[in-house]
C-alpha positions as CSV (number, residue, x, y, z in Angstrom):
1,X,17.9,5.5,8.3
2,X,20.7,7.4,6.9
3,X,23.2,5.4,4.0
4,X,25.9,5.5,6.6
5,X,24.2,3.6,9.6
6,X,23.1,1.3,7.5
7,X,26.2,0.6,5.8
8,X,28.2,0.7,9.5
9,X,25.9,-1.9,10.9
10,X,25.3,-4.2,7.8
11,X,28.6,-3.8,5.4
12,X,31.0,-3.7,9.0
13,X,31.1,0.4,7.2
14,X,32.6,-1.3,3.8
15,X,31.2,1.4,1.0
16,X,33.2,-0.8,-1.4
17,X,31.1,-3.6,-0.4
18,X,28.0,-1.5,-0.3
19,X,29.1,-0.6,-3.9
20,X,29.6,-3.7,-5.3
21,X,25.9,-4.5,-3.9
22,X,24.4,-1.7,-5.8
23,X,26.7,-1.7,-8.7
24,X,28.2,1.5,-7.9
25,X,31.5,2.6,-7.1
26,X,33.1,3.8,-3.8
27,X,33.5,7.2,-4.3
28,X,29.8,7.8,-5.5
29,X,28.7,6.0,-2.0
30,X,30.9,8.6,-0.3
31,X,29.5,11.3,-2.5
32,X,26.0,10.2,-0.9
33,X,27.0,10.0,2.1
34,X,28.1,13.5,2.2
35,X,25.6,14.7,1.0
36,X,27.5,16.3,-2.3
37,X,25.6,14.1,-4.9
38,X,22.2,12.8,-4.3
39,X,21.7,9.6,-6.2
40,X,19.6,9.0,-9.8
41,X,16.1,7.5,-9.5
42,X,17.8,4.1,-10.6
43,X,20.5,4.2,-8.4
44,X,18.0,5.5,-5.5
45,X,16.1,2.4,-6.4
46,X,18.5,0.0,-6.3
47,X,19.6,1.5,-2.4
48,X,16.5,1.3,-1.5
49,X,16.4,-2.4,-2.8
50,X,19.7,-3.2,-1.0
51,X,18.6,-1.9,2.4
52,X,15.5,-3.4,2.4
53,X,13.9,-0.2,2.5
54,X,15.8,0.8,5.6
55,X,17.3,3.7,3.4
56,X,14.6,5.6,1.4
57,X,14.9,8.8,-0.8
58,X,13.7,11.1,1.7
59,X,16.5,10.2,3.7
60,X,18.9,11.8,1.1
61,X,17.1,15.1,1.9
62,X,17.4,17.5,5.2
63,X,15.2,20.1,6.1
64,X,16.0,23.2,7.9
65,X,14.1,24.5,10.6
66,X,12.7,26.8,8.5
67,X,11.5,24.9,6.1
68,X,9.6,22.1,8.6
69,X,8.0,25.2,10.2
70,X,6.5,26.0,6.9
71,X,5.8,22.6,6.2
């Protein structure tokens, strides 16, 4: 499940509150969400936590189509 689903459906799409749940600010959940900034293994962790594992590393990664082919 992508970051921002999850935060739509669980924080009513509040990254501030998602934030404060991670201990985190804002901007860096909007920088995850955009995919600009993937998060540090302990900050990765602590989503993961927070989600329940709804939200998992791999989902902070996208594959091209040429990339899965080769997979």
């Amino acid at each position: 499940m992508k970051l921002t689903l999850w935060i739509q459906q669980h924080c009513g799409g509040s990254r501030k509150e998602f934030a404060k749940m991670i201990g985190s600010s804002p901007q860096a959940i909007y920088r995850y969400e955009d995919g600009d900034r993937v998060p540090a293994p302990k900050v990765m962790h602590k989503i993961v936590e927070a989600t329940g594992g709804d939200v998992t590393p791999n989902d902070f990664f996208s594959l091209n189509d040429d990339q899965t082919e080769a997979a």
